[in-house]
BADO-960078 format. One record per atom (N, C-alpha, C, O, CB): residue in three letters; y negated, x, z; atom name. Coordinates in steps of 0.2 Angstrom, whole numbers. Each point is the difference from the previous one (the first is absolute). Glycine has a CB too. Example, Ala and Ser with C-alpha at 12.3 -4.5 7.8 and 13.67 -1.06 7.14 Angstrom:
BEGIN
[pt 'ALA',[28,66,39],'N'];
[pt 'ALA',[-6,-4,0],'CA'];
[pt 'ALA',[-6,4,0],'C'];
[pt 'ALA',[1,5,3],'O'];
[pt 'ALA',[5,-14,3],'CB'];
[pt 'SER',[-11,7,-10],'N'];
[pt 'SER',[-6,4,1],'CA'];
[pt 'SER',[-5,-4,3],'C'];
[pt 'SER',[-6,3,1],'O'];
[pt 'SER',[9,3,-11],'CB'];
***
This chain:
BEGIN
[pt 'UNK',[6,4,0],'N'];
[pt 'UNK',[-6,-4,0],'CA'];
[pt 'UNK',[-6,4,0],'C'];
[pt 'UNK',[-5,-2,-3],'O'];
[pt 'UNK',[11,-7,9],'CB'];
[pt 'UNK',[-6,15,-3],'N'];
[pt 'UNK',[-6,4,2],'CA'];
[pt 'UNK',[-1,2,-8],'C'];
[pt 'UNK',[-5,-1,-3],'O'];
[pt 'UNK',[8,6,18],'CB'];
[pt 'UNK',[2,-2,-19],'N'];
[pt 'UNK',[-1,4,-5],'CA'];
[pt 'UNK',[-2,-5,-4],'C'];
[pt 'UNK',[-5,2,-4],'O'];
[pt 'UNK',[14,8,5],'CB'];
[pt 'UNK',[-6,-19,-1],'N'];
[pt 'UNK',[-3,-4,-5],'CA'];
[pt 'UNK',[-7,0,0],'C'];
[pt 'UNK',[-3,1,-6],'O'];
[pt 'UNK',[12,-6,7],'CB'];
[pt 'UNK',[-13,2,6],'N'];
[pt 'UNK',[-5,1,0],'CA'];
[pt 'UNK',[-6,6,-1],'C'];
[pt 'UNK',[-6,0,-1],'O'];
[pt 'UNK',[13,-8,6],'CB'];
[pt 'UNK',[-3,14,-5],'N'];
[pt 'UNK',[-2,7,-3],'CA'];
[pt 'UNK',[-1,-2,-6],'C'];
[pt 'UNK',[-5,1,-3],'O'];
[pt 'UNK',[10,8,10],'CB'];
[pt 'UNK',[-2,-12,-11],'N'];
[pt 'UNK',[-2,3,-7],'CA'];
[pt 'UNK',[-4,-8,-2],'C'];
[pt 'UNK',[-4,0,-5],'O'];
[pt 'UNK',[18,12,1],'CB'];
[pt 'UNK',[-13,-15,5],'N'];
[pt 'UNK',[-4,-8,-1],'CA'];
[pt 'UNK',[-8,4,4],'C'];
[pt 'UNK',[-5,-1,-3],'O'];
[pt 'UNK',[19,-12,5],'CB'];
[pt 'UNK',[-14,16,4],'N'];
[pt 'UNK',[-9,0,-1],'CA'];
[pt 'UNK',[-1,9,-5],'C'];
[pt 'UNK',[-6,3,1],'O'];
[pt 'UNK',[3,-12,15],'CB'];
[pt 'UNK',[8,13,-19],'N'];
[pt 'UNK',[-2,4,-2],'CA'];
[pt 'UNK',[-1,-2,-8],'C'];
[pt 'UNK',[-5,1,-4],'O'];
[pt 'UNK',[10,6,14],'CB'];
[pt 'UNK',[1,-11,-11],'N'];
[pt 'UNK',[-3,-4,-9],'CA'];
[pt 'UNK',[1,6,-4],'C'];
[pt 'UNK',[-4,3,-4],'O'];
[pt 'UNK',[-9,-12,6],'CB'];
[pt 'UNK',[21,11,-1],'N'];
[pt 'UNK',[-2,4,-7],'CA'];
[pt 'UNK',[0,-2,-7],'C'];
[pt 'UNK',[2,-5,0],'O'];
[pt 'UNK',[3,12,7],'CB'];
[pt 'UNK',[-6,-3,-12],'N'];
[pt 'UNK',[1,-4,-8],'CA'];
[pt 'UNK',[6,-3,-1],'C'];
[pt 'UNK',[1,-6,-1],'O'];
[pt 'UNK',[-8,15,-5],'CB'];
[pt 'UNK',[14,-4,6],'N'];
[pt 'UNK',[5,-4,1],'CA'];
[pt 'UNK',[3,-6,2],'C'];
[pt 'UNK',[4,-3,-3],'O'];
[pt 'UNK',[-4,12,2],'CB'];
[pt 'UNK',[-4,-12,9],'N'];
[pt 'UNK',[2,-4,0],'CA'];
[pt 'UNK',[-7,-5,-2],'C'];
[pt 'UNK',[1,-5,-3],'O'];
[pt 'UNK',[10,10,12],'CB'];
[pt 'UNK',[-18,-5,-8],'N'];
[pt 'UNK',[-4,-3,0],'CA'];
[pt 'UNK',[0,-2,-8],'C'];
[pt 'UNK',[-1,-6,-2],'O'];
[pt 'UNK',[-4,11,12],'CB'];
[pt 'UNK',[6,0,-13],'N'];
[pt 'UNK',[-1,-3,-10],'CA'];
[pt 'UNK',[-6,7,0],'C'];
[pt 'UNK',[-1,4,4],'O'];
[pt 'UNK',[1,-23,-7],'CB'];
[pt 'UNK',[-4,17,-6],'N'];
[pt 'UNK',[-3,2,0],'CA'];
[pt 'UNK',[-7,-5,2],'C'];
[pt 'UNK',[-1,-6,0],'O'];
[pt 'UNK',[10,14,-7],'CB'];
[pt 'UNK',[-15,-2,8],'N'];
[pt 'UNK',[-6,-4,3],'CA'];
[pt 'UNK',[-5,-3,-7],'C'];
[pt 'UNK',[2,1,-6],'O'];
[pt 'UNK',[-2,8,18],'CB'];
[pt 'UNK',[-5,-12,-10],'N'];
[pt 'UNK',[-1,-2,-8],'CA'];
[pt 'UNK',[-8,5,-1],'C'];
[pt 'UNK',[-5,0,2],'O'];
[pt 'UNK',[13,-14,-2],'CB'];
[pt 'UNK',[-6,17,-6],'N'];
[pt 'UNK',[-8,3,-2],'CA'];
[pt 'UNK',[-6,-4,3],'C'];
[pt 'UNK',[0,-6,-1],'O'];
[pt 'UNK',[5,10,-10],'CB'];
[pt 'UNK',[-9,0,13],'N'];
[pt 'UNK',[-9,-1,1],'CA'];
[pt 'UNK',[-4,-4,-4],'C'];
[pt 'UNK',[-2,5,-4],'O'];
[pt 'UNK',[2,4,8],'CB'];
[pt 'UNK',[-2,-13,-5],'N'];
[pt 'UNK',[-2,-4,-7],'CA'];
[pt 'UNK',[-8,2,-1],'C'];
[pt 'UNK',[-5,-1,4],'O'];
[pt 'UNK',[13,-11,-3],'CB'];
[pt 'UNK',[-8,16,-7],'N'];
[pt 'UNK',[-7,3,-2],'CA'];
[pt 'UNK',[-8,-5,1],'C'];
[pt 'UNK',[1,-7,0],'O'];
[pt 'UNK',[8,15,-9],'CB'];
[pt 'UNK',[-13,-6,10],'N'];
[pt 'UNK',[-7,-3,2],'CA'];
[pt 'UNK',[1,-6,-5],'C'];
[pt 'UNK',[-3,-6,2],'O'];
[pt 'UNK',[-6,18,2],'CB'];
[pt 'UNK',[12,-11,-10],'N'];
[pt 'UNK',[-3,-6,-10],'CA'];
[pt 'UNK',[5,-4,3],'C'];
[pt 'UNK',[-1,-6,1],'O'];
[pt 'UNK',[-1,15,-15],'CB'];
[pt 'UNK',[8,-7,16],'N'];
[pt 'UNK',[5,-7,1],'CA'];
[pt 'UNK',[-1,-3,4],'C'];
[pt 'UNK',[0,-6,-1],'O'];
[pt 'UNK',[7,10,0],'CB'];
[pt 'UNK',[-11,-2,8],'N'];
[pt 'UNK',[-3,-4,5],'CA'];
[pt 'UNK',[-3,-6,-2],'C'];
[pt 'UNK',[0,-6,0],'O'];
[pt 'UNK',[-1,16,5],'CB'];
[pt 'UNK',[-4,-5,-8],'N'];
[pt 'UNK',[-6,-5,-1],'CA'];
[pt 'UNK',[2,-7,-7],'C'];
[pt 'UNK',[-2,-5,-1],'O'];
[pt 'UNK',[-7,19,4],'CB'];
[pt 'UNK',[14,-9,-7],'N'];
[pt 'UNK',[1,-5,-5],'CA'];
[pt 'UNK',[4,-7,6],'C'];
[pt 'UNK',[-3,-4,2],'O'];
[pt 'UNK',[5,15,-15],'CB'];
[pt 'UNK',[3,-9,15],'N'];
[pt 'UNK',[3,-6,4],'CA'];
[pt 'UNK',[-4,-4,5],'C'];
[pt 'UNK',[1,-6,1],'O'];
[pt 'UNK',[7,13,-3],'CB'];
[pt 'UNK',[-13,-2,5],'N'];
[pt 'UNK',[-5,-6,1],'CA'];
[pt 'UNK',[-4,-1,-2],'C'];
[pt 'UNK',[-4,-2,5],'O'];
[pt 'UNK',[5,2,1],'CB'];
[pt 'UNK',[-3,-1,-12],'N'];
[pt 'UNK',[-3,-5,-7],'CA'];
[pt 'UNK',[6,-4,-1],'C'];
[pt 'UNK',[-2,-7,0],'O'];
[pt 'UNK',[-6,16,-7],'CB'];
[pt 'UNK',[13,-7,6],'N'];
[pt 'UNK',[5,-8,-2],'CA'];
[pt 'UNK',[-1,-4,5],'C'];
[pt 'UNK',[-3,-5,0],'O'];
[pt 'UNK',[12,10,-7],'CB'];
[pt 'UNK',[-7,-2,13],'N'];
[pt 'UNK',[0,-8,7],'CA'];
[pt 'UNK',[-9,-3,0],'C'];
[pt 'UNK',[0,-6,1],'O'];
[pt 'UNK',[11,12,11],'CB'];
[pt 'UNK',[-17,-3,-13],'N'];
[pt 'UNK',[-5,-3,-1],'CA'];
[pt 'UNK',[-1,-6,-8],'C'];
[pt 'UNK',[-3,-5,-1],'O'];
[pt 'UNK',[-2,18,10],'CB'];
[pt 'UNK',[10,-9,-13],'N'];
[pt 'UNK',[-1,-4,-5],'CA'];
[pt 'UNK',[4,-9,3],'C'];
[pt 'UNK',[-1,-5,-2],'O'];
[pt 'UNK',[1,19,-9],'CB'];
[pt 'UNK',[6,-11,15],'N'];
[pt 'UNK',[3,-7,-1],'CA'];
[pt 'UNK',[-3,-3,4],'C'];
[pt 'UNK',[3,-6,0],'O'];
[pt 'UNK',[6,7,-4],'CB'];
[pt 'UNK',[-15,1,10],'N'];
[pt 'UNK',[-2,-4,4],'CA'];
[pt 'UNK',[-5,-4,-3],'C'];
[pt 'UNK',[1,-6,0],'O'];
[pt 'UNK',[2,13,8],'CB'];
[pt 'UNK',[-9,-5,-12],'N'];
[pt 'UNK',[-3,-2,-4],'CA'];
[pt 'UNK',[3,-3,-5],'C'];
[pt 'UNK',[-4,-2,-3],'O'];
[pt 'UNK',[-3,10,6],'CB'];
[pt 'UNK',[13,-9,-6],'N'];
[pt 'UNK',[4,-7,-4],'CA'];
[pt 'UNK',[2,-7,5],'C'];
[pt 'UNK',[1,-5,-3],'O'];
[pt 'UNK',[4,15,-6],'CB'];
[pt 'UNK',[-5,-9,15],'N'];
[pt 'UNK',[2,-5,5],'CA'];
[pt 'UNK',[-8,-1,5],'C'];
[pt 'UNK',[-1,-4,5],'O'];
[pt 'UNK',[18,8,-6],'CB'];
[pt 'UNK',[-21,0,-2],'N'];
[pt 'UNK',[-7,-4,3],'CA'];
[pt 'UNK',[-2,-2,-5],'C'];
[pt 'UNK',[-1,-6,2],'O'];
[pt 'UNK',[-3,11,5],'CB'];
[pt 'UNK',[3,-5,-13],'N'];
[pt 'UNK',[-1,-3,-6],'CA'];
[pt 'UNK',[3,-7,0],'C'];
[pt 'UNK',[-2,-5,-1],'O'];
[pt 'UNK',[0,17,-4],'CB'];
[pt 'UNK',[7,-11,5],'N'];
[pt 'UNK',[5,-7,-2],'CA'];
[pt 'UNK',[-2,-3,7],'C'];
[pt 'UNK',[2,-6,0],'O'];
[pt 'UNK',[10,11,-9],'CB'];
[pt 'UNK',[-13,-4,12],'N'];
[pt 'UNK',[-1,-4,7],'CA'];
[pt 'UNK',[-7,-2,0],'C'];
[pt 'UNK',[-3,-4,3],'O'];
[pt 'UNK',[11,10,5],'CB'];
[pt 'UNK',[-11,-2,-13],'N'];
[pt 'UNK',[-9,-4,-2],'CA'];
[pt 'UNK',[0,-5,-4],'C'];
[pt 'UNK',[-3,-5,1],'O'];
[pt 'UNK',[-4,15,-1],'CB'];
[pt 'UNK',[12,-9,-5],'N'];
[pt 'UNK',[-1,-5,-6],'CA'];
[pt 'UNK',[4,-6,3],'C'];
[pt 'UNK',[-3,-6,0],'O'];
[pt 'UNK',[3,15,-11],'CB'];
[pt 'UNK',[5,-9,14],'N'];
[pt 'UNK',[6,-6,7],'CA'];
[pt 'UNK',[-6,-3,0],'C'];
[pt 'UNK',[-2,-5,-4],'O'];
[pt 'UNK',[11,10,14],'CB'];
[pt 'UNK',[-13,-1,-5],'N'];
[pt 'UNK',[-6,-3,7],'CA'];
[pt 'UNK',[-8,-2,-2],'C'];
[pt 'UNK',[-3,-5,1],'O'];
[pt 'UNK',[9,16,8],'CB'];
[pt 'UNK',[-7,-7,-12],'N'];
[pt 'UNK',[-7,0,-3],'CA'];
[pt 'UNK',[-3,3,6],'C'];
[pt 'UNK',[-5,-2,2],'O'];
[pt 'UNK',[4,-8,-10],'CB'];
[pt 'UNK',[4,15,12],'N'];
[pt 'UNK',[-3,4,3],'CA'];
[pt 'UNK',[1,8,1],'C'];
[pt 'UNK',[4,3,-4],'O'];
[pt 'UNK',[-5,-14,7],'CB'];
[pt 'UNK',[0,14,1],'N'];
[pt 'UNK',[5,8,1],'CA'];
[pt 'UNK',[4,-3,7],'C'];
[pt 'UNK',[-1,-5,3],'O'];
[pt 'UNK',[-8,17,-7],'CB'];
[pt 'UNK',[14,-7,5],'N'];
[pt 'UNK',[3,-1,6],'CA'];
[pt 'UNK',[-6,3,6],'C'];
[pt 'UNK',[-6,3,0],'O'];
[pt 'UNK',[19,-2,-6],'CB'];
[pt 'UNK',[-9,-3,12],'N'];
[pt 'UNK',[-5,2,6],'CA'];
[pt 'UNK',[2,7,2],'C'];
[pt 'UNK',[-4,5,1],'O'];
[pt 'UNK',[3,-18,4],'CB'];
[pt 'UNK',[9,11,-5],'N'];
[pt 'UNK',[5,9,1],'CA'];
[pt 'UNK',[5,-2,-4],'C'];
[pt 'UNK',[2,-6,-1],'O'];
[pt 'UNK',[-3,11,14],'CB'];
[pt 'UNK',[2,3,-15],'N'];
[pt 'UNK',[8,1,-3],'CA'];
[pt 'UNK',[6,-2,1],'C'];
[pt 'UNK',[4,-1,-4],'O'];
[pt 'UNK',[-9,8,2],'CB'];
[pt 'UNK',[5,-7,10],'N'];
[pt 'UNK',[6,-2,1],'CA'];
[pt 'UNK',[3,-9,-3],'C'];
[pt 'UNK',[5,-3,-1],'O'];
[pt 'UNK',[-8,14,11],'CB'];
[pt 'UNK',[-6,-13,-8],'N'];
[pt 'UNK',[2,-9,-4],'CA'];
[pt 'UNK',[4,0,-7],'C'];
[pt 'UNK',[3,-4,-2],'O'];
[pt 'UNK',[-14,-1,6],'CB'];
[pt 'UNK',[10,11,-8],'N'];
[pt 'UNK',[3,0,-7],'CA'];
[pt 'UNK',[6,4,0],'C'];
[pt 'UNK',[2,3,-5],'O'];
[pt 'UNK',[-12,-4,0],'CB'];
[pt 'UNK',[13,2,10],'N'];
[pt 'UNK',[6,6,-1],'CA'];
[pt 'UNK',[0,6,-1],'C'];
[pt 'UNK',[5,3,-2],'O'];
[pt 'UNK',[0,-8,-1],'CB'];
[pt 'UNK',[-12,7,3],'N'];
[pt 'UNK',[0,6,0],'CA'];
[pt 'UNK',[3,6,7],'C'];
[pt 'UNK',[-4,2,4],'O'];
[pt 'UNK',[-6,-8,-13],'CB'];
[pt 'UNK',[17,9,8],'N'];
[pt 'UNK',[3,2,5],'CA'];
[pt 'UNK',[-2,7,2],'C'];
[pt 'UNK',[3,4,4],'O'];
[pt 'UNK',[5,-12,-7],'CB'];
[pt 'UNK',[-14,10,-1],'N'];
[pt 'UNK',[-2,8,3],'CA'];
[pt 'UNK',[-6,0,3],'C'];
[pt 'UNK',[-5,1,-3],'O'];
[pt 'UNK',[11,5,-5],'CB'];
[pt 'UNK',[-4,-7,15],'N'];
[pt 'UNK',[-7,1,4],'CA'];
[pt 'UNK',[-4,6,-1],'C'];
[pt 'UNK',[-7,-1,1],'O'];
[pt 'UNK',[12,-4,7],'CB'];
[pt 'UNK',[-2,12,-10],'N'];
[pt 'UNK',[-6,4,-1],'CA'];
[pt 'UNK',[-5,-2,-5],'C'];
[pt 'UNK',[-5,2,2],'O'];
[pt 'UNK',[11,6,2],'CB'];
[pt 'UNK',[-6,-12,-9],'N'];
[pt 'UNK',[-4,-2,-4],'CA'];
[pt 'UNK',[-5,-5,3],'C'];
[pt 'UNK',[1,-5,3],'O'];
[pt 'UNK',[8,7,-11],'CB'];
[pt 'UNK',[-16,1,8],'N'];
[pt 'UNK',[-7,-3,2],'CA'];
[pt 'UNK',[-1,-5,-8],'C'];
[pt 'UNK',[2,1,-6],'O'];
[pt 'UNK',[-9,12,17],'CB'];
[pt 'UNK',[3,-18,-8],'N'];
[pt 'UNK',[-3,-6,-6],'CA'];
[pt 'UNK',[-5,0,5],'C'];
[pt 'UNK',[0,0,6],'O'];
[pt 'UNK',[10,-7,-13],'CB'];
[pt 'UNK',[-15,7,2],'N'];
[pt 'UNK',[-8,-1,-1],'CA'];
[pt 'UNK',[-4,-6,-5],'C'];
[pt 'UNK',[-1,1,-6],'O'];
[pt 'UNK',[3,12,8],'CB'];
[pt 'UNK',[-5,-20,2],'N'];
[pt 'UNK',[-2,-4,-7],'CA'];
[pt 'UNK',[-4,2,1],'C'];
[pt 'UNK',[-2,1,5],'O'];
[pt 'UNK',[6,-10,-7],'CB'];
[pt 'UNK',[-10,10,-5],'N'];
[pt 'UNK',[-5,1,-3],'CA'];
[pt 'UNK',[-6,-3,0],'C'];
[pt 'UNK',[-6,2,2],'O'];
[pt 'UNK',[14,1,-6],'CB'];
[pt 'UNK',[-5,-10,0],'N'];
[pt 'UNK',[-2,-6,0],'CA'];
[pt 'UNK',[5,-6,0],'C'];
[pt 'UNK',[5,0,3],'O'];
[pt 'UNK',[-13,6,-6],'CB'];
[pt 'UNK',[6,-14,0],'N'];
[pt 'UNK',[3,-2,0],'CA'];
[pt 'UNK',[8,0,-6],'C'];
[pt 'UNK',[5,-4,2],'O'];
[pt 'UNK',[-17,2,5],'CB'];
[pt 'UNK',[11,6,-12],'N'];
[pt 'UNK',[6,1,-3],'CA'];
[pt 'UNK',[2,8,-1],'C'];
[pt 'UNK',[4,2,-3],'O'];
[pt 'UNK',[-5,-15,-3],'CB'];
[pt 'UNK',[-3,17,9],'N'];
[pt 'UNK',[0,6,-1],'CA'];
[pt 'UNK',[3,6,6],'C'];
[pt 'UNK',[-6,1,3],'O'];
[pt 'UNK',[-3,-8,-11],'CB'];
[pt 'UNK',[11,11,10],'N'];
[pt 'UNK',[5,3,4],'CA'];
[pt 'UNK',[3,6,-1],'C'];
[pt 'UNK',[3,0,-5],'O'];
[pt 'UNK',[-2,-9,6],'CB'];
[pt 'UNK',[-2,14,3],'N'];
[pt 'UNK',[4,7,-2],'CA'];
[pt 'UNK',[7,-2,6],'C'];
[pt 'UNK',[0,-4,5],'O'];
[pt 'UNK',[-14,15,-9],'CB'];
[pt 'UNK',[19,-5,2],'N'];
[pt 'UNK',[5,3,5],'CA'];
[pt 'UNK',[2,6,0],'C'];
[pt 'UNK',[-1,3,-5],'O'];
[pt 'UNK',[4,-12,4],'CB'];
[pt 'UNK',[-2,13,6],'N'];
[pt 'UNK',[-1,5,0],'CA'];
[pt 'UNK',[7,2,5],'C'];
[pt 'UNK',[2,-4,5],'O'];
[pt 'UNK',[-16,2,-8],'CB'];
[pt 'UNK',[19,10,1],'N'];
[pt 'UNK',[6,2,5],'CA'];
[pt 'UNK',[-1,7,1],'C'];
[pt 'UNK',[-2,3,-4],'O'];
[pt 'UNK',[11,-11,0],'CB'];
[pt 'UNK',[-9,9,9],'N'];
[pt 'UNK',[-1,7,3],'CA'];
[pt 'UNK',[7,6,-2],'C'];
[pt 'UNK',[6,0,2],'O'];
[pt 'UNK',[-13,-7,11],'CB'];
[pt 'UNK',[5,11,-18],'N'];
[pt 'UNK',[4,5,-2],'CA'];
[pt 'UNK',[-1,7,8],'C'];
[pt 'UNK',[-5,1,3],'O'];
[pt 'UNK',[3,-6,-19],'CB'];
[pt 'UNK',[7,9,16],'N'];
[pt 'UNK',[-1,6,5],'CA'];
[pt 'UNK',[-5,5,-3],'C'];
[pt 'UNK',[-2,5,4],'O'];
[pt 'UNK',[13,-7,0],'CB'];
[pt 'UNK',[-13,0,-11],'N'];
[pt 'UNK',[-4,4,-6],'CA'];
[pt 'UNK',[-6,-3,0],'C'];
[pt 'UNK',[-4,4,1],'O'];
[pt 'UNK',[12,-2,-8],'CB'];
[pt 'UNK',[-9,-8,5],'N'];
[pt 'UNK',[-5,-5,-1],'CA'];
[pt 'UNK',[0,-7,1],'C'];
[pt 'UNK',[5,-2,3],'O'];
[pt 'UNK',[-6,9,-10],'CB'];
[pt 'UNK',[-2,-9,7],'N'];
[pt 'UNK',[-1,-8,-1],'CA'];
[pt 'UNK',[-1,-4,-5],'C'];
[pt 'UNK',[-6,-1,-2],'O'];
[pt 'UNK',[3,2,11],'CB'];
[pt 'UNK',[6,-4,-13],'N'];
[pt 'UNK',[2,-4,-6],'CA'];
[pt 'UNK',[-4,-8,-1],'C'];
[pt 'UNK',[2,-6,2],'O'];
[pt 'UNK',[11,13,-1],'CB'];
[pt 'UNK',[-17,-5,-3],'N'];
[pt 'UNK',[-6,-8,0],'CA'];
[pt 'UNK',[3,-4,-5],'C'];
[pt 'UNK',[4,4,-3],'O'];
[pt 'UNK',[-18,1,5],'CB'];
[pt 'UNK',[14,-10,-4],'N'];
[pt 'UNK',[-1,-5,-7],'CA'];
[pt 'UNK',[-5,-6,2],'C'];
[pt 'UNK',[0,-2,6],'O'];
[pt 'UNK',[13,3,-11],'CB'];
[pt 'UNK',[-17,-3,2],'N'];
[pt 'UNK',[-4,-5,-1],'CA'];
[pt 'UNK',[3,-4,-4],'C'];
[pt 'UNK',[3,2,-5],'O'];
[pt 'UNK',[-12,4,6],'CB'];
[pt 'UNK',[7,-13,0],'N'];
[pt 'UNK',[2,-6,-5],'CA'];
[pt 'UNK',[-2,0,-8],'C'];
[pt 'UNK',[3,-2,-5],'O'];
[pt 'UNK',[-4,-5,16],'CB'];
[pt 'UNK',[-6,11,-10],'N'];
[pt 'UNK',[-3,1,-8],'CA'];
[pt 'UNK',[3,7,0],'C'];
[pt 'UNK',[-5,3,-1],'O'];
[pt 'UNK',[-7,-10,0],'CB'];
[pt 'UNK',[18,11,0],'N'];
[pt 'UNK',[0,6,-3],'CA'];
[pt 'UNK',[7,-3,-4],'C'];
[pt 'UNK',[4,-5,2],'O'];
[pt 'UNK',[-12,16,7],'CB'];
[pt 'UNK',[8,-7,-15],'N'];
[pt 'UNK',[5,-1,-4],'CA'];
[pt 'UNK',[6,3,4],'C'];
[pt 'UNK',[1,5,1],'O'];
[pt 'UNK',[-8,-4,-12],'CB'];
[pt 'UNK',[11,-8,13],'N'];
[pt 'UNK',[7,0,2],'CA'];
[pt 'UNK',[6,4,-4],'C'];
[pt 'UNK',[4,4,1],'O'];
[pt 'UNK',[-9,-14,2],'CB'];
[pt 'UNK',[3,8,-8],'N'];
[pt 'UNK',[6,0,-6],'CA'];
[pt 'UNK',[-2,8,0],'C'];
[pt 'UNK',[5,3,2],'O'];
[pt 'UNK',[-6,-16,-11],'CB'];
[pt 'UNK',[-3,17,7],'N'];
[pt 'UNK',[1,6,-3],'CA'];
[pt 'UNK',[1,4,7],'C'];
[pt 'UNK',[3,5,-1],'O'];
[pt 'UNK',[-11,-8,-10],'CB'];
[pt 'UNK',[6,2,19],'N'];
[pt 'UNK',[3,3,5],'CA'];
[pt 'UNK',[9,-1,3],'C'];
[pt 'UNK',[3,2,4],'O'];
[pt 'UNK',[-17,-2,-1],'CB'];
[pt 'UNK',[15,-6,-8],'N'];
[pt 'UNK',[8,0,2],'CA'];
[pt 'UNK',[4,4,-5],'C'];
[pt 'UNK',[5,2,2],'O'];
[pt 'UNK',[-5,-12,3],'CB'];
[pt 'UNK',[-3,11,-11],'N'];
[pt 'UNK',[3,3,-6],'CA'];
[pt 'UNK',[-1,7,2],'C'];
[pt 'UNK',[5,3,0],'O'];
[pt 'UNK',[-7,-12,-10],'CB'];
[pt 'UNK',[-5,13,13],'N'];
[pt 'UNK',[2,7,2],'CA'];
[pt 'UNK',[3,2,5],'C'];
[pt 'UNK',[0,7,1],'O'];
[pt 'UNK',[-7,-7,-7],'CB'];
[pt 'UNK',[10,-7,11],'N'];
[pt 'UNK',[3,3,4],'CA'];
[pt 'UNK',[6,-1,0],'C'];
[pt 'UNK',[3,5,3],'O'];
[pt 'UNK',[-11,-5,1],'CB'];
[pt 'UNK',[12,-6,-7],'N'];
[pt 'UNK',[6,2,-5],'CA'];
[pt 'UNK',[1,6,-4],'C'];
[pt 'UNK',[6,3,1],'O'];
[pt 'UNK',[-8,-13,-3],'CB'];
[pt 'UNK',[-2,12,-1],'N'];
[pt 'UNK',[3,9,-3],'CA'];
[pt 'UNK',[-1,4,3],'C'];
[pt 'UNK',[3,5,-3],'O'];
[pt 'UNK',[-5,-6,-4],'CB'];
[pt 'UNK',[-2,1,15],'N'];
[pt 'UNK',[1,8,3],'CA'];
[pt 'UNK',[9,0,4],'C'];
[pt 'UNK',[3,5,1],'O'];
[pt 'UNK',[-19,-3,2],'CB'];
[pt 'UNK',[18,-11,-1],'N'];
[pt 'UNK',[5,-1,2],'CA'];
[pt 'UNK',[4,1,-3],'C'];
[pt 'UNK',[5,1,3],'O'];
[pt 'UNK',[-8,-6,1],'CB'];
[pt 'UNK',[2,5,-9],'N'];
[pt 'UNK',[7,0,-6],'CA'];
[pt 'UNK',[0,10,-3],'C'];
[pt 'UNK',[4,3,-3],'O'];
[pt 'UNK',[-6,-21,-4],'CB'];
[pt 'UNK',[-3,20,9],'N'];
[pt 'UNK',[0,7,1],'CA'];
[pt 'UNK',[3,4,3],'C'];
[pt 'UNK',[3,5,-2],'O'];
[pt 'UNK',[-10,-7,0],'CB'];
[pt 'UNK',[8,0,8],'N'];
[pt 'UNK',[4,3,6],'CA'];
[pt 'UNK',[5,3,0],'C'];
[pt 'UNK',[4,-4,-3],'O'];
[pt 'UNK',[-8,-3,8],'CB'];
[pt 'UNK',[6,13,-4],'N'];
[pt 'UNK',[6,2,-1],'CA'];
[pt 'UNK',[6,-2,4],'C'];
[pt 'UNK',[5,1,-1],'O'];
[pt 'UNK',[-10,6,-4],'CB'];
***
């Protein structure tokens, strides 16, 4: 038992697996552009429902609390996820479409 618990708090590779690479600063940031992109598709669709914004995300399912939401005005709104790099804004007025497509390709970059 003693030796079990030796090697369960020592975690070697053999028994632990392998660990998983460090995801570079672009992956980060790209992956937190995609979860802001799908928050901003389920505030949107919850404006056009409602004819209003939501109050909080969590009313829309949105399940990642680190994501801050900001209303603007009344149909207007940024969101925003804290990278260990940066922080990743989107605005309701900035081209969606073209920040999910470049962050689709740094993703699909990755080795």
């Amino acid at each position: 038992m003693v030796t079990g618990a030796g090697l369960l708090a020592a975690r070697p590779a053999w028994l632990a697996g392998p660990t998983m690479p460090v995801e570079s600063p672009e992956i980060r940031t790209a992956s937190a552009t995609l979860s802001l992109v799908d928050a901003i598709s389920k505030i949107e669709s919850h404006l056009m429902a409602q004819g209003r914004l939501p109050s909080r995300l969590t009313d829309i399912g949105v399940p990642n609390t680190g994501i801050r939401y900001r209303v603007l005005d009344s149909t207007a709104f940024e969101v925003s996820l804290a990278t260990p790099d940066t922080t990743v804004v989107l605005r309701s007025t900035d081209s969606i479409r073209v920040k999910t497509i470049d962050a689709i390709r740094v993703l699909q970059g990755r080795a």
